[in-house]
N, C-alpha and C positions, 0 to 999 in steps of 0.2 A: 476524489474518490476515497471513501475509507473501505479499506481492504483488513481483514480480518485472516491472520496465518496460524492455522493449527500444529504445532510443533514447533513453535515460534524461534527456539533457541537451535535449531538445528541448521547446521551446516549450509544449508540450502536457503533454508529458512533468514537467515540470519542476513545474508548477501540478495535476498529478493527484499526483504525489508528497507537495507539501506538503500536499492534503488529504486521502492518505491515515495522514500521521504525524499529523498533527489530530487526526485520526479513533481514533491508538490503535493502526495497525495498522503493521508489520514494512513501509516502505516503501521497498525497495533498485530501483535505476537501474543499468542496465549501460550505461558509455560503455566509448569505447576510452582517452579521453586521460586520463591522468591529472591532468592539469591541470585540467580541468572535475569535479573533484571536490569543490573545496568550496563550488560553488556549490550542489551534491546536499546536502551536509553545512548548509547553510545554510540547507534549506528544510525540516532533520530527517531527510534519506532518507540510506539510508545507499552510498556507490559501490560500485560492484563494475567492476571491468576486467575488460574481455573484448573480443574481437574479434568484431561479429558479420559480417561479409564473410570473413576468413581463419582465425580458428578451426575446425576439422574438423566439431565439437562445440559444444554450449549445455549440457551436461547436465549439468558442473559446477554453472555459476550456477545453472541450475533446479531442482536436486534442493534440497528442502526447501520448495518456494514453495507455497503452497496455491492459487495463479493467476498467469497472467501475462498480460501485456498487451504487444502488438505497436505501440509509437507513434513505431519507426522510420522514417526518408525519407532517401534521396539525396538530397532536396533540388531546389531549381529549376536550379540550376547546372549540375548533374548529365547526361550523355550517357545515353541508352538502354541503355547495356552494364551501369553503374553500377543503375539503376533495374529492372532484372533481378534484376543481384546483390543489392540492401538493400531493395528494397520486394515483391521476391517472394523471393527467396531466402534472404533472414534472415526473413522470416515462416515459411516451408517447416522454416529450421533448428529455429526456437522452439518448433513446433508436434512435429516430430520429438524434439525434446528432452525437451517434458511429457510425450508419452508414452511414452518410452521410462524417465521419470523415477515416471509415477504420478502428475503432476498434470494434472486433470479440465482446470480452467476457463482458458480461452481467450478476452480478449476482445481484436477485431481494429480496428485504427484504422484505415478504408480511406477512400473518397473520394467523393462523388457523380458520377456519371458510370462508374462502375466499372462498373454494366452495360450500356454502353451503350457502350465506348470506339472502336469504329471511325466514331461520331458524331461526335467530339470534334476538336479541328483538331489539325494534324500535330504541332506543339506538345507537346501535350498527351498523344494518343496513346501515347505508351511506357509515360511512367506508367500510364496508368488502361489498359490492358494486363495489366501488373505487378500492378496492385490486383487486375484481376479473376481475372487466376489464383490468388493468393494467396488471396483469398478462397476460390476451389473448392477449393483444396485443403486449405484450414482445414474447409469443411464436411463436408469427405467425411474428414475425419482421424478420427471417430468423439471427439472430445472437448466438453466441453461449451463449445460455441464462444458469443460474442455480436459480429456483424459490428454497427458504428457507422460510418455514413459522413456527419461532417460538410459542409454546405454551405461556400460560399465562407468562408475563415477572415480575423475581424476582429481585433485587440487592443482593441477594443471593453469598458467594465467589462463583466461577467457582469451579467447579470436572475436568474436561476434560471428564467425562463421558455422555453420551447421549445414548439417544434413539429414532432411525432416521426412519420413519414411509412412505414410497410411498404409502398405502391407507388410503385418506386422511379420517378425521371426528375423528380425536384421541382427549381426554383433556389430559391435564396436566399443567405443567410450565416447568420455565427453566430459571436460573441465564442469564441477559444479559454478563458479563464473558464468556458463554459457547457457546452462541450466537457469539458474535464477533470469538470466535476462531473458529468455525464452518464455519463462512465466510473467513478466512483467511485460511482454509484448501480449503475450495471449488475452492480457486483461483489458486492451487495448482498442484487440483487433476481432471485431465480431464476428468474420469468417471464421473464426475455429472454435464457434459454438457446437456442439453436433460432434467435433469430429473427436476422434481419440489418434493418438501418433507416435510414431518414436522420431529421438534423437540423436543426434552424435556429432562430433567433430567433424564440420564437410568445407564445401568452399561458397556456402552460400550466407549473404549475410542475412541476421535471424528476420527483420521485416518481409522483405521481398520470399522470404522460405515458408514464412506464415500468410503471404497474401495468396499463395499460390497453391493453400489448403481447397 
């Protein structure tokens, strides 16, 4: 399978990559810098440059991908206007671009709290905002989408275990390790086409937590 990761150098990003070249499969990372490329090349995946806030288009890098995966962020640092443009609007490009490109599978890295964000403190707010439109707009895009919205993120080792939640408004956390493997199952496991979810640290391990979407 070649899998295509939007935010390619990120945290998340970077540990879904190396276990999808594990895996056997075509794992390419779109950053912008080129500098952060051999860190991709280090992990087996292969870079690919592109812009996703100022390129017009994605449909370059997408055409060919049999999936991609949205595990872009502005970041914390990041203003409101920023978190617009790269956590809704390079999700919007990604999604425009599979299907303009012919690829089905979309799976979406968003956040807890994403349905809920006028709950959230002001802080907080823009983001998961951001998530939640991107999210609708991933759903209603007619592709086979799978929304994942990890709880609070630890660099915690990975368990393999989780606890995978369809009503949404849970806390918790959750080792980014368990995270990436979570994504690299979902790409797998056709039952969690359709569905959107959250995560976290539980006692179930991640296949049997995903067959049972």
């Amino acid at each position: 399978m070649d899998v295509l990761v939007a935010g390619g150098h990120g945290r998340i990003a970077l540990r879904l990559l190396r276990l999808l070249a594990e895996q056997g499969h075509t794992a390419r990372g779109l950053i912008r810098s080129p500098s952060q490329a051999a860190d991709l090349t280090a992990v087996g995946a292969v870079p690919v440059i592109g812009d996703l806030d100022n390129d017009e288009t994605l449909d370059a890098y997408v055409k060919g991908a049999d999936a991609v995966v949205f595990a872009a962020g502005a970041g914390p640092g990041s203003g409101p206007a920023r978190k617009r443009t790269v956590d809704l609007g390079g999700a919007v490009k990604l999604a425009d671009a599979a299907r303009s490109t012919g690829v089905r599978r979309y799976v979406m890295v968003s956040s807890i709290g994403a349905d809920r964000p006028e709950a959230a403190d002001e802080s907080m707010r823009p983001y998961l905002r951001a998530k939640a439109e991107a999210d609708d707009y991933v759903r209603a895009s007619g592709l086979d989408f799978t929304i994942v919205r990890p709880g609070s993120l630890t660099d915690d080792p990975g368990t393999g275990l989780v606890r995978v939640a369809t009503e949404l408004g849970n806390r918790g956390s959750v080792p980014r390790d368990d995270v990436a493997a979570v994504l690299a199952a979902v790409l797998a496991t056709p039952a969690t086409i359709g569905k959107t979810f959250e995560i976290f640290t539980g006692d179930t391990p991640i296949p049997e937590a995903l067959s049972g979407l």
